[in-house]
Structure formats: C-alpha cells, structure tokens
C-alpha positions in Angstrom: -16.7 -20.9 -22.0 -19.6 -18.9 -20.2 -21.9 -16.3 -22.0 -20.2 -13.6 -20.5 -16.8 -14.6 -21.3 -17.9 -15.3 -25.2 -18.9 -11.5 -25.3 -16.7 -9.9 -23.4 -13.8 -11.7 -25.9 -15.7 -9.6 -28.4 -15.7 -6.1 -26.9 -12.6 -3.9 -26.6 -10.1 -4.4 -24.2 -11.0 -1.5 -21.8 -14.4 -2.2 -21.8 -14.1 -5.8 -21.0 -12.4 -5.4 -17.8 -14.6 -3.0 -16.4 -17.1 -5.9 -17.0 -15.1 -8.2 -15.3 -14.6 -5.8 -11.6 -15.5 -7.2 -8.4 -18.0 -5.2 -7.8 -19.4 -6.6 -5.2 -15.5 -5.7 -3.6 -15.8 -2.2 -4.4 -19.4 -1.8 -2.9 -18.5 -3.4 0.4 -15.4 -1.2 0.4 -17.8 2.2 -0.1 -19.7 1.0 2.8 -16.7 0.5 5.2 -15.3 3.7 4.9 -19.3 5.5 4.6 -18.5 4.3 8.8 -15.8 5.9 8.8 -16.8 9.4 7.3 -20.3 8.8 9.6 -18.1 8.7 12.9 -15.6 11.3 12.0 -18.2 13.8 10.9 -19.9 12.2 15.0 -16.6 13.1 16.5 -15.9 16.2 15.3 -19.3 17.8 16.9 -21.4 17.3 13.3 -19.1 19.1 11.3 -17.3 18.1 8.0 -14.0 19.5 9.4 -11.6 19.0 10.2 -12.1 15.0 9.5 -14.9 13.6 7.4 -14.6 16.3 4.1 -10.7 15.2 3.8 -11.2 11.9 4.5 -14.5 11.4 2.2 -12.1 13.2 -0.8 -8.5 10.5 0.6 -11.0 7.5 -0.3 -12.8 8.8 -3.2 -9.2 9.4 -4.1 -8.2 5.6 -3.6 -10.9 4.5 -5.4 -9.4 6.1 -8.1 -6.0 4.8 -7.6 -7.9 0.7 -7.1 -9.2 1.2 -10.5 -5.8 2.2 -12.0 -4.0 -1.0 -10.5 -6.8 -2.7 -11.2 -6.6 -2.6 -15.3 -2.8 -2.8 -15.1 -2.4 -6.2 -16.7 -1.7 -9.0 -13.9 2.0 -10.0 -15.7 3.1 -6.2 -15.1 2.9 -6.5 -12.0 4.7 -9.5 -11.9 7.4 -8.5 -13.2 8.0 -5.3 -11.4 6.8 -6.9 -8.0 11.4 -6.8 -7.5 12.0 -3.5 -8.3 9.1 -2.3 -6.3 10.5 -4.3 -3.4 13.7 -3.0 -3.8 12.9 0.8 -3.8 11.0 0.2 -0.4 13.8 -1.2 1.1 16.2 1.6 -0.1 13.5 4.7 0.7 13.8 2.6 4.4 17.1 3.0 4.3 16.5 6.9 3.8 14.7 7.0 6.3 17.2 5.7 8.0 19.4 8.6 7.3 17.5 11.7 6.2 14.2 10.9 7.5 11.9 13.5 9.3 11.4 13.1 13.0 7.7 13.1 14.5 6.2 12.6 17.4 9.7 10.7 18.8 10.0 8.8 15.8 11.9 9.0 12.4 9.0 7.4 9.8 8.7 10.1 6.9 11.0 11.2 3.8 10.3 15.3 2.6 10.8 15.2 -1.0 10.1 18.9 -2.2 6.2 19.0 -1.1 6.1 15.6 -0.5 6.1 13.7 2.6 6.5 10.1 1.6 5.9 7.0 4.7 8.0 3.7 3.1 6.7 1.8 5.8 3.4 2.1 4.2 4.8 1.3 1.0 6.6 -1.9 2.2 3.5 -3.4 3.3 2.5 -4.0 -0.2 5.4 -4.5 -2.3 6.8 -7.5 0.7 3.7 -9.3 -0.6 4.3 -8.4 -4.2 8.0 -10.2 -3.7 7.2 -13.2 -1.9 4.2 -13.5 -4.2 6.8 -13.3 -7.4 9.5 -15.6 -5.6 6.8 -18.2 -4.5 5.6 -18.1 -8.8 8.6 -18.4 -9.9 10.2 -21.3 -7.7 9.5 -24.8 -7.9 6.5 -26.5 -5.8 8.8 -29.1 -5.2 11.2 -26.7 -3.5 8.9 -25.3 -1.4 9.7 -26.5 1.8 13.4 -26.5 1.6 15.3 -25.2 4.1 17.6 -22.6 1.5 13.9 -21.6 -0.1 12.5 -21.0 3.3 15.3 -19.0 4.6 15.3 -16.8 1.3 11.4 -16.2 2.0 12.1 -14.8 5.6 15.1 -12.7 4.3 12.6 -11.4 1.9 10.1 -10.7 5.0 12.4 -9.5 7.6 14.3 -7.0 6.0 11.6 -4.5 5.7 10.7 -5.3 9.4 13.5 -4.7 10.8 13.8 -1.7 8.8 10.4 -0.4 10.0 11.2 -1.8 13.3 14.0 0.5 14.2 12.2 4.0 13.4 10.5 2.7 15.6 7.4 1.7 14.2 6.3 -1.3 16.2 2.9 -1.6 14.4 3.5 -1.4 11.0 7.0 -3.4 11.5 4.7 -6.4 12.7 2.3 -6.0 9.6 4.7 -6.3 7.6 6.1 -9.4 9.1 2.8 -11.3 9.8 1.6 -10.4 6.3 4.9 -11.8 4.5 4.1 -14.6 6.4 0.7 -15.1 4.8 1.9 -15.3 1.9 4.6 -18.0 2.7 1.5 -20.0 4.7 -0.2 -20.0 1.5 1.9 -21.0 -0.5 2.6 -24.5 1.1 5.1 -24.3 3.3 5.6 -27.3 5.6 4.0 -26.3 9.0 6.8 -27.3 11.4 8.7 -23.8 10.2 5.8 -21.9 11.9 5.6 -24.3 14.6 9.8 -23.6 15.3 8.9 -19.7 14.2 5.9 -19.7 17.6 8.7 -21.2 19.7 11.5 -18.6 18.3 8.8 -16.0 19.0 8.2 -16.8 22.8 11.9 -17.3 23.2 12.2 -13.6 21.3 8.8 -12.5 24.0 11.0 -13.0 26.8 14.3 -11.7 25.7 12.2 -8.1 25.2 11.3 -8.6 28.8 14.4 -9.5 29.9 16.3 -7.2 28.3 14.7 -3.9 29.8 16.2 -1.2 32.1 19.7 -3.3 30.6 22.5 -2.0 28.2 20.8 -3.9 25.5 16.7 -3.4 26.0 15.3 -4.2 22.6 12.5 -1.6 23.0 12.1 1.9 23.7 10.9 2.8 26.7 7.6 4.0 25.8 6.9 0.5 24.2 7.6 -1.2 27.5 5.3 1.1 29.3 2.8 0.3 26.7 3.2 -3.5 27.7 2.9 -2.6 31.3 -0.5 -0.8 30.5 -1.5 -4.0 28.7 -0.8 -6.2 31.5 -2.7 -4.1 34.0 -4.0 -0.4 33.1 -4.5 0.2 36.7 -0.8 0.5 36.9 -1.0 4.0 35.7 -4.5 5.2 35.0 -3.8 9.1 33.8 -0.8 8.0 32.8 0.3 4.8 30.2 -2.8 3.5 31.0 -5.0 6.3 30.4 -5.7 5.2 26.5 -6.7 1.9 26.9 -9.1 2.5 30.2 -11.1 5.5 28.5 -11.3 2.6 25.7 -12.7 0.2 27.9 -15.2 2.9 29.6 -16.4 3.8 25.9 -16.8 0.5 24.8 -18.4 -1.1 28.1 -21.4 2.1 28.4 -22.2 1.4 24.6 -24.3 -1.6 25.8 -26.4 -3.2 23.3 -27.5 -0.5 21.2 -25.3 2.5 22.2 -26.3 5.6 23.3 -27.0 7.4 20.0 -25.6 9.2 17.4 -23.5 12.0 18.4 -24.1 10.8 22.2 -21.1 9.6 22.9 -19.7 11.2 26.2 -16.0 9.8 25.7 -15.6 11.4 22.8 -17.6 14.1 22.9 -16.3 15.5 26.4 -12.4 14.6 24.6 -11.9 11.7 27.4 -11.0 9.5 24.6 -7.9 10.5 23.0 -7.3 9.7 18.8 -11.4 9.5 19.3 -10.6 10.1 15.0 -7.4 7.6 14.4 -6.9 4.2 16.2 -9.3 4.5 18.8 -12.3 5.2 16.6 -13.7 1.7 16.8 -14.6 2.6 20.6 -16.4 5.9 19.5 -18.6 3.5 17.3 -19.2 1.3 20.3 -20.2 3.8 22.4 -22.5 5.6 20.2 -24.1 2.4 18.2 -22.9 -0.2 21.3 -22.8 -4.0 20.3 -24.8 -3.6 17.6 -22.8 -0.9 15.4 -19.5 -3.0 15.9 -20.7 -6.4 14.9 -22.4 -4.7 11.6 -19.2 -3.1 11.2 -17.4 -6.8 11.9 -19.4 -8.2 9.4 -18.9 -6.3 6.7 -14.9 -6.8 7.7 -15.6 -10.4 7.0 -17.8 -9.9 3.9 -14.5 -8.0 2.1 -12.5 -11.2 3.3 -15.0 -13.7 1.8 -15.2 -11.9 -1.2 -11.5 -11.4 -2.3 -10.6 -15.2 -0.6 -13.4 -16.1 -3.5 -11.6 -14.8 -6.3 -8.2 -16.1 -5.0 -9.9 -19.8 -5.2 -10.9 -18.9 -8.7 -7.3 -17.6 -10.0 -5.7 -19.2 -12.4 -2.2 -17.6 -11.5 -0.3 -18.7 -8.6 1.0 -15.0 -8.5 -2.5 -13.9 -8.5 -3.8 -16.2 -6.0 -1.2 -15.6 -3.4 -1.3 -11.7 -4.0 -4.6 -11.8 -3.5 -4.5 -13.9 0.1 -1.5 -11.6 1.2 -3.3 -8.3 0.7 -6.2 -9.9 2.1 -4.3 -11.1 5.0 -3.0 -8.1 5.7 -6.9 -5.9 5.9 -7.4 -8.7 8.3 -4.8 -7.9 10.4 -5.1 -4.3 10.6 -8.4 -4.4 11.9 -8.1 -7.7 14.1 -5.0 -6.1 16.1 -7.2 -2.3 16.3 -10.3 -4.0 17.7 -7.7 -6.3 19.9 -5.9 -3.4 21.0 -9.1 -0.8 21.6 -10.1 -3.9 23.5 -7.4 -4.6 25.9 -6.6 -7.6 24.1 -3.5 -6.7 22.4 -0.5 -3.5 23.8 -1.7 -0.7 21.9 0.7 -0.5 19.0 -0.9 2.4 16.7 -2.8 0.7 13.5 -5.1 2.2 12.6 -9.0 0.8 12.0 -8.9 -0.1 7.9 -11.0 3.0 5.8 -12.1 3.8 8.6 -9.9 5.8 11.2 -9.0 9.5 9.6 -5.4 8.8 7.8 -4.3 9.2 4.5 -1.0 6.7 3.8 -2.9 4.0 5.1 -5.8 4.4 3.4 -3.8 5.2 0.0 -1.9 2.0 0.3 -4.8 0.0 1.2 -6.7 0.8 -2.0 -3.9 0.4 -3.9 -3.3 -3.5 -1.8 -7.4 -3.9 -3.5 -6.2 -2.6 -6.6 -3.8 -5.4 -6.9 -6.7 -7.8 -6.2 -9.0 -6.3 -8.8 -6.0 -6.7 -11.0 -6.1 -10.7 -10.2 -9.5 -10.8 -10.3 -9.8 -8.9 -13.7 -7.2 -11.1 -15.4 -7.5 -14.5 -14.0 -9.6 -15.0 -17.8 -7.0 -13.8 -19.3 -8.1 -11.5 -21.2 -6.2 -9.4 -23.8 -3.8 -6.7 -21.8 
C-alpha cells in the first residue's frame, strides 16, 4: 500500500477523492479550451462577445459538472449505464417525432425552456452500455458471433437514430466510438476486418444510390462529397468552405501572421471562423506552430487518461475510460481532417475549443466519467 493510500484510507470520504483527481487531466483540459476562449475573443474583433465571455462561463460550467461525475462512485455508474442508454434512445425517438427543425435538420427536443440535443447525449451513454455489457459478459464469450452481434445492436441503434435527422457527424461518432469500446475489449480482429469490407461495400452503395429512388443521403451531403473530391467543382458554392480553409491554413506559414491578423477571418472569408472551422483561424494567425502546440496538448489529454485506464482495476472503468477517450480523439482528428481537406466536411466541432455548448457539456461530463474511474480504481469508500 503506498503512503498516500495509507492516509487517504484515514481522511473522510470527500476529502480523499479530491486527493485522488487527475489533476494533471484537469489542467491540460484548462489549457485546451484557454485556445479556444484566446481565438474566439481573436475572431470576434478583440471583444468578449458574442463568443469568448459565454463560452469561458459553458466550460467553467463543465468543470463543474466533471467534478460532480467525478465523485459519483464508479459502481453507480455501472449500474445505471442501461437506463441512461435507454432514455437516449427514446429522447431519439422524440426527436423523431416532435423534434425541432433547424437549419434543414430535426436534432433538438423543446422541453418548456429547454432545448435538449440526444445526439449529444448518446455519445456518452453508447459507451456507458457497451462498457456495462462488455463487464458483465464472459471473457470467454467475447468473440462469439451472438455477443458480437448484441454489441453492434447496442452501437447501431443510436446511429441510425442520429443518422436519419440527419446528423451525419455525430451519427459517425457515435458509431466509431462504440466501436472503441468493443476493440478494447478483445474482440477477435477479423469482425473489423469483415466490418472495413462491409463499409467499402456500404461507400459505394451511397454513391450508387444518388439522383435514384433510394439515395441514402441528402443532397446536400453528396454535394459535400463532391467538394471533398475536388473543391474546384464549385468554389463559391459547395466548395466555398473547404477552399477558404485551405487559403487560411496555407498563408499561416510557420509562425502565422499574428494575433488578431488573420485576414480570412477577420475580412468574414472564412465562414463558422467561431464553430468547426476555428482550427484554420488558429493556423492562420499562429501558422504551424500554434496547431502542433495545440496537437500536442490533444495528445497529452490522450496519454494521460490512456494511463489511468492501464491502471484500473475495473474492467468497466478501464473500457469507459478508452471509449470516452476514443471518442475526444475522434472529434478532433476528423475537424483537423476535415478543415484540412482530408475528410467531407461533416460539422464536428474542434473539442473545448470551437464556441458550442452541448458539445462542450457532454464532453466534460465524458471526463467526468474518467475522473470517476480514476478516483475509484483504489477503491475507496463511496
């Protein structure tokens, strides 16, 4: 037993868990989002407003929210991870049916003076479930065909949900994260090797399938993948986003042009200059230099909670904590990707860092859960 665990078994409850915080998590996660506030308060011509004050009091409101989940006793979790699956899945199903239409899509729920986005929600509580399913069965089952199947279900049903708002984005967070969490936890690789070749096979039945009775995307979508494929195509039009992007990113240079120099987003060249594309306004105004620090402290967040998932002593902690941590990864690998004419541009946004409030809510509450791990894997008293 180490020194600190001798004394902490001595102390209160309360005060013992705030002892055992990843600290070092919650002081990386301050500096992330200090980028975020520093470019909003950039784009917005050096003012607070409209997007760095709100977005300084969203995160200092997350924190807030991490340390509740955070001293919620690991088990709890546990055993609501179900329930909290299941009322995702039927607030999607609202959505379905008395959701709020915005901007050509049906995402949001109005209760009284609430506007509530499941999507958000079901990015969370999908790992919660398949982290819960994976602790509870079997490692000898693992692998089996009926277990795997079950996983997926578990998986799919949110995205395809999310999927038909339409939400392409989030539908394919959602997805790739569940299947994080079933990576993790063992699963024979020839599944993902028949799930690549069912995805190429799925690649080119969206292709095939547009401008006929039963095109899989909207129309929009495709002419997002047409902007991908060549933004030339239609330069003021589909392709407008992505070669502003490239124009931002490319006349950064090594060390940008300064801050609150940016011409893209100063002049309003750049559109969402605040939301997804905000990793190019960075570019521009602190060029290669400002990105990779920004990259790096991405990575740091990843090395640190991966760290405390090796040192778990629960397999539901453990895989919650690669799941959430999977999914930060993902949000900002497919933003830089897209910004970067890498990836179609989808719409998710750059993690505590583009101006949002869902995201950033759920986020927090995705690094409360790993506090929660972390804090418990001694097992101390609840």
């Amino acid at each position: 037993m180490s020194y600190l665990e001798y004394n902490t078994r001595r102390m209160p409850a309360g005060l013992a868990k705030v002892l055992y915080v990843n600290w070092p998590l919650v002081a990386l996660l301050i500096l992330v989002a200090s980028y975020g506030v520093v470019m909003l308060y950039s784009v917005a011509g050096g003012n607070l407003h409209p997007w760095a004050e709100p977005q300084l009091k969203r995160f200092a409101f997350g924190l807030v929210i991490m340390f509740v989940v955070a001293f919620v006793p690991l088990w709890l979790w546990r055993s609501i991870s179900g329930l909290a699956y299941a009322v995702s899945v039927l607030l999607l199903l609202g959505v379905e049916f008395f959701g709020s239409v915005g901007m050509g899509a049906k995402r949001w729920l109005e209760l009284g003076p609430l506007r509530l986005q499941p999507s958000e929600l079901a990015k969370v509580t999908t790992i919660m479930a398949l982290a819960a399913f994976y602790d509870w069965l079997d490692l000898k089952k693992t692998s089996r065909i009926l277990w795997v199947v079950l996983a997926t279900l578990i998986a799919l049903v949110p995205t395809l949900l999310v999927l038909r708002q339409p939400d392409l984005g989030t539908a394919m967070l959602i997805l790739l994260g569940g299947g994080v969490v079933i990576f993790a936890s063992g699963v024979h690789w020839g599944y993902f090797a028949a799930l690549i070749a069912t995805g190429a096979g799925l690649v080119t039945a969206v292709l095939q399938s547009r401008g006929t009775e039963w095109q899989i995307l909207k129309d929009y979508q495709y002419r997002r993948i047409d902007a991908f494929l060549d933004p030339t195509l239609d330069p003021l039009g589909a392709g407008y986003h992505i070669n502003q992007s490239m124009i931002a990113l490319g006349s950064g240079g090594w060390s940008g042009r300064g801050f609150m120099e940016g011409t893209q987003a100063r002049l309003n060249f750049l559109p969402e200059k605040h939301t997804d594309f905000i990793f190019t306004t960075l570019a521009e105004e602190f060029g290669f230099v400002g990105a990779s620090s920004l990259l790096i402290l991405y990575m740091m967040v990843m090395g640190v909670c991966l760290l405390s998932a090796l040192r778990s002593t629960s397999r539901f902690g453990a895989l919650l904590i690669v799941g959430v941590t999977g999914t930060f990864f993902l949000y900002f690998a497919v933003n830089m990707a897209m910004v970067m004419g890498l990836a179609p541009v989808v719409g998710v946004p750059l993690p505590l860092v583009s101006y949002g409030g869902s995201a950033m809510i759920v986020l927090m509450v995705g690094f409360g859960l790993v506090q929660s791990a972390h804090i418990h894997r001694a097992r101390l008293p609840s």
